[in-house]
RODO-2510 file (C-alpha; in nm, 4 decimals, decimal comma):
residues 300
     n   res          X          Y          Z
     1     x     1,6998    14,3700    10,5143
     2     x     1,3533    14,4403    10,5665
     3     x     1,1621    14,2072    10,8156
     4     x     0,8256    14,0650    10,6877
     5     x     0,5852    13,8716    10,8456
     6     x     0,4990    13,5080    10,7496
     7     x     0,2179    13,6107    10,5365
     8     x     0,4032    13,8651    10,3437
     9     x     0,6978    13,6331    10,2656
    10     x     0,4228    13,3632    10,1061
    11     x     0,2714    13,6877     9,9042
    12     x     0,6482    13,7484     9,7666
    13     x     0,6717    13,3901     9,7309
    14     x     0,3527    13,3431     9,5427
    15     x     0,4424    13,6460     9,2834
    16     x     0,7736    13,5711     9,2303
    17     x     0,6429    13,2203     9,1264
    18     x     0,3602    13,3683     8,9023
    19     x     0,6127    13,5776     8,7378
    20     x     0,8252    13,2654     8,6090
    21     x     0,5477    13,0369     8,4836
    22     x     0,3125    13,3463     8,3152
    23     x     0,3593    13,3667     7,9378
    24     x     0,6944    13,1733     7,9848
    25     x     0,4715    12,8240     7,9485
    26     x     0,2093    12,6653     7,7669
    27     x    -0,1263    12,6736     7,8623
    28     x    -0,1405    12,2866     7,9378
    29     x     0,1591    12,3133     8,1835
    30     x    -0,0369    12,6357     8,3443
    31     x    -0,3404    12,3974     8,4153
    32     x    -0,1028    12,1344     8,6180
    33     x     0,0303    12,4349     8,7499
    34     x    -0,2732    12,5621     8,9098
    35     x    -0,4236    12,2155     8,9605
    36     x    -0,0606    12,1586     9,2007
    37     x    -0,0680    12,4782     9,3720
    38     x    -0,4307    12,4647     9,4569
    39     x    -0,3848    12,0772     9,5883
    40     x    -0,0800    12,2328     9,8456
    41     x    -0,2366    12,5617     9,9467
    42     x    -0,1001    12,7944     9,7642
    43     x    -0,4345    12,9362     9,6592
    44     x    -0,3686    13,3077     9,5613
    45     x    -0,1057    13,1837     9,3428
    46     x    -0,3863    12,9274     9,1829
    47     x    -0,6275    13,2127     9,1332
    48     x    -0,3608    13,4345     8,9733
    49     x    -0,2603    13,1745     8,6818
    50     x    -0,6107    13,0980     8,6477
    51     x    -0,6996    13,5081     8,6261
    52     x    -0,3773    13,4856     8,3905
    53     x    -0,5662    13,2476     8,1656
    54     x    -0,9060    13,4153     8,1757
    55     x    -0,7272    13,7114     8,0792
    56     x    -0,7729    13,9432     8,3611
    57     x    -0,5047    14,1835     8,5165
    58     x    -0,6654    14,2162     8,8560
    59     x    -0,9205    14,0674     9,0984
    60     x    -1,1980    14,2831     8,9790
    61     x    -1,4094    14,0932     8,7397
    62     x    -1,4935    14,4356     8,5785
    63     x    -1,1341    14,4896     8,4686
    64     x    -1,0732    14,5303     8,1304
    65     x    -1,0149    14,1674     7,9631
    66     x    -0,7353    14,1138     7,7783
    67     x    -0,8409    13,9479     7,3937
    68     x    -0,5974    13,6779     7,4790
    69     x    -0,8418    13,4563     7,6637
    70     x    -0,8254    13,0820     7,7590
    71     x    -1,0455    12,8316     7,9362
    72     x    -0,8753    12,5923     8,1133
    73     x    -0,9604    12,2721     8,1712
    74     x    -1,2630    12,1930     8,4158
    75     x    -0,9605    11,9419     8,6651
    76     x    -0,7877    12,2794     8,6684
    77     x    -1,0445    12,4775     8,7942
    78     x    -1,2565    12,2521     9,0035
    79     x    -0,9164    12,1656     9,1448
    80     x    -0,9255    12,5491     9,2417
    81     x    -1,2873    12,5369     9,3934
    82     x    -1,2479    12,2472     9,5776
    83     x    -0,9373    12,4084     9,7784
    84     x    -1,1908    12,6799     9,8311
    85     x    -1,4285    12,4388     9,9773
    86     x    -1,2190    12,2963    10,1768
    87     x    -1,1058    12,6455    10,3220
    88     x    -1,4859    12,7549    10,3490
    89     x    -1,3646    13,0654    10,0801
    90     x    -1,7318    13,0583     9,9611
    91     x    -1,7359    13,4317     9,8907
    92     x    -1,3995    13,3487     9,6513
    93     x    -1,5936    13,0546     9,5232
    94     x    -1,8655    13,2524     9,3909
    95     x    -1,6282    13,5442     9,2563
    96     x    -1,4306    13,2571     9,0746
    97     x    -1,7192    13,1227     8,9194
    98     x    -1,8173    13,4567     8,7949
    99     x    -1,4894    13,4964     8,6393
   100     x    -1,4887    13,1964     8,4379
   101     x    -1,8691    13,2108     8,3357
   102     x    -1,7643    13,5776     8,2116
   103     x    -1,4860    13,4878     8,0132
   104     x    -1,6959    13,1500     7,9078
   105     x    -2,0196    13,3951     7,7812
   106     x    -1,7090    13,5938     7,5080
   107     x    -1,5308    13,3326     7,3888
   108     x    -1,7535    13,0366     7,4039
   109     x    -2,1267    13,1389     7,3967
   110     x    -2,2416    12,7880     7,3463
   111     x    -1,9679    12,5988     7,5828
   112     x    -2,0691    12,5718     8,0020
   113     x    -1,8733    12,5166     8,2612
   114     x    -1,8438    12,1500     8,3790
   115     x    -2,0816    12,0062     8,6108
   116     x    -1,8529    11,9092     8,8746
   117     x    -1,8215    12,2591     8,8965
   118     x    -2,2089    12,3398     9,0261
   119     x    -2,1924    12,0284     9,2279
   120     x    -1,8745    12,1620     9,4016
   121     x    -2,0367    12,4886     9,4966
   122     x    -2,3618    12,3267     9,6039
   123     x    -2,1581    12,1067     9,8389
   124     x    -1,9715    12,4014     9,9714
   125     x    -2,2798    12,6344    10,0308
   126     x    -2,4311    12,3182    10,2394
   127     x    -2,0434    12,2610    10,4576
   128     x    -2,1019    12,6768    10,5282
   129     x    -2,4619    12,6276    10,6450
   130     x    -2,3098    12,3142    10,9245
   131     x    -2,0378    12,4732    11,0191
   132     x    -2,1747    12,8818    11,0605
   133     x    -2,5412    12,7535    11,2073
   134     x    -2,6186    13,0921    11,1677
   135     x    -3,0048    13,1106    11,1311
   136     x    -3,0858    13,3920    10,9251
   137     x    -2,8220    13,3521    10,6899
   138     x    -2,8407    12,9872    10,6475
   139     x    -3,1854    13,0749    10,5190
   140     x    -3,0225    13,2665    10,2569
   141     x    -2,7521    13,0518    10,1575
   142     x    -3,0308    12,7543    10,1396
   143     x    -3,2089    12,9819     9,8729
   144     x    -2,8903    13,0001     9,7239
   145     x    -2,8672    12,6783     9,6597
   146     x    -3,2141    12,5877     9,6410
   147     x    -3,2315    12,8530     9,3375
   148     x    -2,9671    12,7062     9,1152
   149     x    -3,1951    12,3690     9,0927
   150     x    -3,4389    12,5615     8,8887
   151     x    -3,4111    12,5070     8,5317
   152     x    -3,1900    12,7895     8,3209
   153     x    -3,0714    12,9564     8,6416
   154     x    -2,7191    12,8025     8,7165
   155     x    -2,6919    12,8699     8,3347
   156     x    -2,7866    13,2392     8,3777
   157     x    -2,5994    13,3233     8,6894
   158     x    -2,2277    13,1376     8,6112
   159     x    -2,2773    12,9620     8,2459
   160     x    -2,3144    12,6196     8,4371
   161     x    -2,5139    12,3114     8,3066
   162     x    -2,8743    12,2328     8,4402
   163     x    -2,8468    12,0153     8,8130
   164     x    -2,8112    11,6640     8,7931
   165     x    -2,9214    11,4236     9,1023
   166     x    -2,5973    11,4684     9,2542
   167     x    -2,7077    11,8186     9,3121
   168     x    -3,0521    11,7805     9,4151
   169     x    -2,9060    11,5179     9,6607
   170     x    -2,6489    11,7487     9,7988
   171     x    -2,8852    12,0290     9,9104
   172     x    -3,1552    11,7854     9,9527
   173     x    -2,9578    11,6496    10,2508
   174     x    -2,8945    11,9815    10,4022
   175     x    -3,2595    12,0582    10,3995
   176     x    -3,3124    11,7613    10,5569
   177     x    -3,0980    11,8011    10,8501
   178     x    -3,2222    12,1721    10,8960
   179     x    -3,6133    11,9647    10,9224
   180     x    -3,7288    12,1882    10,6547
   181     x    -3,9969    12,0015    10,4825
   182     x    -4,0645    12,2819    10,2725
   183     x    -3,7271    12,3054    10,1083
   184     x    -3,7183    11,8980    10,0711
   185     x    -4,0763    11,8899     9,8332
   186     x    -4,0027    12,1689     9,6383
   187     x    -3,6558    11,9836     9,5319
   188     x    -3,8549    11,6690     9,4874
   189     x    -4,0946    11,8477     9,2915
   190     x    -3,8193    11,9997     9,0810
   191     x    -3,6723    11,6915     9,0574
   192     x    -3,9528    11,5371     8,9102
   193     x    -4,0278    11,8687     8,6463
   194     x    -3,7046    11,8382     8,5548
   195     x    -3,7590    11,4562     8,4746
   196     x    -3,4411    11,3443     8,7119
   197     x    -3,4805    11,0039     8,8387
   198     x    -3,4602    10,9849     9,2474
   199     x    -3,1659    10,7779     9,3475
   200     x    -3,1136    10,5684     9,6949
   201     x    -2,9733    10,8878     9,8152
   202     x    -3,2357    11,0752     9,7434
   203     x    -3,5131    10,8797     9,9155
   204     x    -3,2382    10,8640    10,2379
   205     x    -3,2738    11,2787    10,2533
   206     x    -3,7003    11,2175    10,2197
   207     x    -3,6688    10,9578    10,5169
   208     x    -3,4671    11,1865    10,7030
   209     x    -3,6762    11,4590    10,6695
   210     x    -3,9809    11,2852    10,7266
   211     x    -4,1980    11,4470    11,0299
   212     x    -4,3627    11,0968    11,1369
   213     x    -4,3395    10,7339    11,0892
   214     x    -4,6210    10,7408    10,8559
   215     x    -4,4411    10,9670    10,6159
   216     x    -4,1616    10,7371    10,6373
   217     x    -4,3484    10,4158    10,5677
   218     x    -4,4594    10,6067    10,2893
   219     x    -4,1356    10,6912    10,1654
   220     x    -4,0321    10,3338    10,1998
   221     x    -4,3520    10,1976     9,9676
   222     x    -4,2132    10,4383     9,6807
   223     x    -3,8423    10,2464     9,7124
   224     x    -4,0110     9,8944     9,7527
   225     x    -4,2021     9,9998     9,4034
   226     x    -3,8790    10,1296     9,2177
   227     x    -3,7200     9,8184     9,1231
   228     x    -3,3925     9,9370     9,0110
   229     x    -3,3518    10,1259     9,3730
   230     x    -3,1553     9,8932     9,6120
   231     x    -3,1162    10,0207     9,9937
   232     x    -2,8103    10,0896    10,1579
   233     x    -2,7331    10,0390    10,5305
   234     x    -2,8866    10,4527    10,6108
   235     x    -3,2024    10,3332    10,4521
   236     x    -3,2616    10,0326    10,6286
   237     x    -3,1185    10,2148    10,9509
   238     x    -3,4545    10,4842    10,9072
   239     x    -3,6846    10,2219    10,7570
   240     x    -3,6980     9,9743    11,0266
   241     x    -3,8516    10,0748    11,3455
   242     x    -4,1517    10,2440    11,1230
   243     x    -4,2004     9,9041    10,9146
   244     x    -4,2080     9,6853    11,2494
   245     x    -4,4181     9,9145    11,4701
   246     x    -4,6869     9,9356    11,1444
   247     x    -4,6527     9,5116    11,1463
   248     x    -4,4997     9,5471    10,8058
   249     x    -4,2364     9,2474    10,8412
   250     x    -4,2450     9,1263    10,4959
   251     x    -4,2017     9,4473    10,3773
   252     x    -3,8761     9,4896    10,5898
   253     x    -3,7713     9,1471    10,4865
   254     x    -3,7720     9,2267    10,1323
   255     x    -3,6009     9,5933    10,2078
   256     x    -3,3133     9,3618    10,3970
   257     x    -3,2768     9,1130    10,1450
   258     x    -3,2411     9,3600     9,8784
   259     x    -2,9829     9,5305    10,0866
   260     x    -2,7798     9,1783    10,1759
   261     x    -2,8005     9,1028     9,8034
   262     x    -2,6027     9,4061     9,6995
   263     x    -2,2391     9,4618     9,6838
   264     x    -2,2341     9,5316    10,1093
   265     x    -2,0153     9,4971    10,3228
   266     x    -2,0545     9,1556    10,5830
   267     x    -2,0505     9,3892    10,8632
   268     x    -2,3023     9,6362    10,7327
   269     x    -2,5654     9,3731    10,6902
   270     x    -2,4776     9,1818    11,0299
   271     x    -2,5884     9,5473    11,1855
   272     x    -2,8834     9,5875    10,9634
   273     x    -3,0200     9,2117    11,0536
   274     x    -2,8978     9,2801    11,4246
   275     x    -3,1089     9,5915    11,4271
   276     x    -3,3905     9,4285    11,2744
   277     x    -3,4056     9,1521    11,5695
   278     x    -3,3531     9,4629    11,8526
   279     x    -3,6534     9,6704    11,6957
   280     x    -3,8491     9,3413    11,7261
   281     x    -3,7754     9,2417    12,0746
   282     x    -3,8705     9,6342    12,1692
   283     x    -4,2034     9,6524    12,0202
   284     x    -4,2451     9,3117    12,1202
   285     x    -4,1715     9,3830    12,5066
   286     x    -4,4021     9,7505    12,4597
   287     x    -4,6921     9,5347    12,3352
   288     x    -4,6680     9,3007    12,6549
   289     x    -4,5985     9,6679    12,8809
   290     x    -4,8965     9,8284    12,7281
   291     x    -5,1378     9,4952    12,7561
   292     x    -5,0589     9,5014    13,1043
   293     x    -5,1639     9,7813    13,2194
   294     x    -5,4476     9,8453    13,0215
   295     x    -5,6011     9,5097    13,1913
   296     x    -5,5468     9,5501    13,5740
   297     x    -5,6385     9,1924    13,6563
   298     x    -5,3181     9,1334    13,4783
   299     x    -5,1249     9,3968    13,6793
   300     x    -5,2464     9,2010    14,0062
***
């Protein structure tokens, strides 16, 4: 018997498992198939059934396509890119969703590809950019991703619906922790061209990004005039030390209270109103400091 290494023996595995479930089962027990195998690892075996279903013989997107062509559900193949994700098999990502916006354009010209889908890839361009933290490429990724916001493009490149605030949010944030304000208000502004409503979320990645307390008092006046936007325990965590330093207590008060009013947890908003008190007491004692020694006779 011939040895094979570990890898080799999950290849055989993998194929010898492809060959009993292709064209031996129906197309809805092929989806659980591939939504199983991609939830325990077994990725290339995913990908094949899902090839199998798209109608292509090899990994090649310009292989000939079979007419027998079927979309499968979008659990069954976000199930697929979120293993990818999770793996950080961005490359594969991008060839998979090239694949199914291929066989999408010839058999359902009118039909995209779910949302979930977009947001999926979005997110996993963004976990590439944290974990790599490779400068020059991370600049290219981010145009990536900032580049499928635009209107018509996602559609263009892999037959994928417009962005919805999720996604704006989810590269929004990873502009913000790369301190590009550049990338952050040209997503705002496409937000806003686009007519998408800014969420809670959204206004967190503007605070975070923010290059003074000024800009973030600023960002704070546009939640305090949204009345349907309610802060969570990140944007009260941001807001706070700008709002007491600028003498804007009520302003903070109301921010809290809309906070403590929500669905929170009791802990959350013990830490909110316990950082609240702590950014007063500071500013407080830096008042008295400063006062001091601008007036020596108090110093003496």
């Amino acid at each position: 018997m011939i040895a094979t290494s570990k890898d080799e023996a999950n290849e055989i595995e993998e194929e010898l498992m492809l060959l009993s479930i292709q064209d031996k089962f129906s197309y809805s027990i092929q989806e659980r198939v591939v939504k199983v195998t991609s939830m325990a690892g077994y990725v290339k075996l995913s990908l094949f059934l899902l090839d199998s279903m798209l109608g292509i013989s090899s990994n090649s997107i310009s292989s000939t396509m079979s007419s027998k062509i079927y979309i499968p559900s979008y659990m069954a193949y976000t199930s697929v890119l979120n293993r990818l994700r999770k793996w950080k098999k961005i490359d594969t990502m991008r060839e998979t969703l090239q694949k199914l916006s291929h066989a999408c354009k010839i058999t359902r010209k009118q039909e995209k590809l779910d949302i979930v889908a977009l947001n999926t890839y979005l997110a996993a361009i963004c976990d590439t950019m944290k974990m790599r933290n490779d400068g020059e490429k991370d600049v290219e990724l981010m145009r990536e991703a900032m580049d499928l916001l635009y209107p018509g493009v996602a559609t263009e490149k892999y037959t994928l619906p417009d962005p919805d605030v999720m996604s704006f949010n989810t590269v929004l944030n990873a502009a913000a922790e790369m301190k590009n304000g550049t990338l952050v208000n040209e997503a705002i502004h496409l937000m806003k061209k686009q007519g998408i409503a800014p969420d809670i979320v959204t206004y967190n990645a503007m605070l975070k990004a923010a290059p003074t307390a000024g800009f973030k008092v600023s960002v704070v006046d546009e939640i305090l005039e949204t009345p349907d936007l309610v802060a969570d325990r990140y944007t009260v965590e941001m807001a706070i030390m700008p709002l007491v330093e600028e003498g804007r207590i009520p302003d903070l008060l109301n921010l809290l209270h809309g906070f403590s009013s929500a669905d929170q947890p009791e802990h959350a908003v013990q830490n909110a109103y316990s950082t609240f008190l702590l950014a007063l007491i500071k500013v407080r004692i830096f008042i008295i400091i400063t006062i001091i020694w601008i007036h020596p006779t108090l110093r003496s």
